[in-house]
C-alpha positions in Angstrom: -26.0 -56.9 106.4 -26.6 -57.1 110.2 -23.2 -59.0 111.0 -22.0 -55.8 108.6 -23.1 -53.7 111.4 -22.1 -55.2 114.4 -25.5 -56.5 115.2 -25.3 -59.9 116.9 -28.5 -60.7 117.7 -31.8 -60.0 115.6 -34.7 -59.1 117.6 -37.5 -59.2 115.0 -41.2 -57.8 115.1 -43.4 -58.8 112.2 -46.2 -56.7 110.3 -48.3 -59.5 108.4 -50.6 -58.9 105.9 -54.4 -59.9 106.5 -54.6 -63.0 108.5 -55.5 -66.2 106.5 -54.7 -64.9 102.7 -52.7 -67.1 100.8 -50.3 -64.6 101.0 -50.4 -64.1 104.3 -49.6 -67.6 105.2 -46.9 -68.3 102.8 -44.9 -65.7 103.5 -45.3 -66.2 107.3 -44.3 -69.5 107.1 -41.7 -68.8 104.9 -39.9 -66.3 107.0 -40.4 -68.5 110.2 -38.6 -71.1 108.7 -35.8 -68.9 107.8 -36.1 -67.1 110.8 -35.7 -70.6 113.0 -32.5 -71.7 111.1 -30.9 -68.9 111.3 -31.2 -68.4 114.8 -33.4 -65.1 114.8 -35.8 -63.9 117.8 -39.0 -63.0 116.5 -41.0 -60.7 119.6 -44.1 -60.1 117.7 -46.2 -60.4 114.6 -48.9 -58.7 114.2 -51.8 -58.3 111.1 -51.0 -54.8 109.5 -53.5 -56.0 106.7 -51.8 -55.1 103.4 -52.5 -51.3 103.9 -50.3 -48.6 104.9 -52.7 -47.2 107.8 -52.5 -50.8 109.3 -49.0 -51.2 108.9 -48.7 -47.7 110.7 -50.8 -48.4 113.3 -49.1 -51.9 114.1 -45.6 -49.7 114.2 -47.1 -47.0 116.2 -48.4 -50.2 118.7 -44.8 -51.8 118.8 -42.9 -48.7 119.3 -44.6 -48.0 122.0 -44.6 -51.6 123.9 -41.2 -52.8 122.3 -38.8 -49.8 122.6 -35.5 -50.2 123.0 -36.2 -54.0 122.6 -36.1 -54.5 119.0 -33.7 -53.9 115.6 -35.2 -55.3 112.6 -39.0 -54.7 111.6 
């Protein structure tokens, strides 16, 4: 979808779920490992812990200290 749009290079931050859960850790290392092959930048990733107000919080956080810097969340 990205190369659909023009966008060359993928500048990812990461909202996790709560750090250490089974969960947590699969899909983190899942999406590293896809995230390393296919050549993605990853900025940040932070524990939004499986709720919306964390996850809100964590976006609030990197739109204010990433803007302009990222384009895939």
């Amino acid at each position: 979808y990205a190369a659909a749009k023009g966008i060359t290079e993928l500048n990812i931050l990461v909202i996790e779920g709560s750090t250490g859960s089974s969960a947590q850790i699969g899909r983190t290392d899942g999406f590293k490992k896809i995230a390393d092959a296919e050549g993605w930048n990853i900025i940040d990733s932070q524990d939004g812990q499986f709720t919306q107000d964390g996850g809100q919080k964590i976006m609030e956080s990197y739109c204010k200290s990433y803007q302009g810097k990222f384009n895939v969340v």
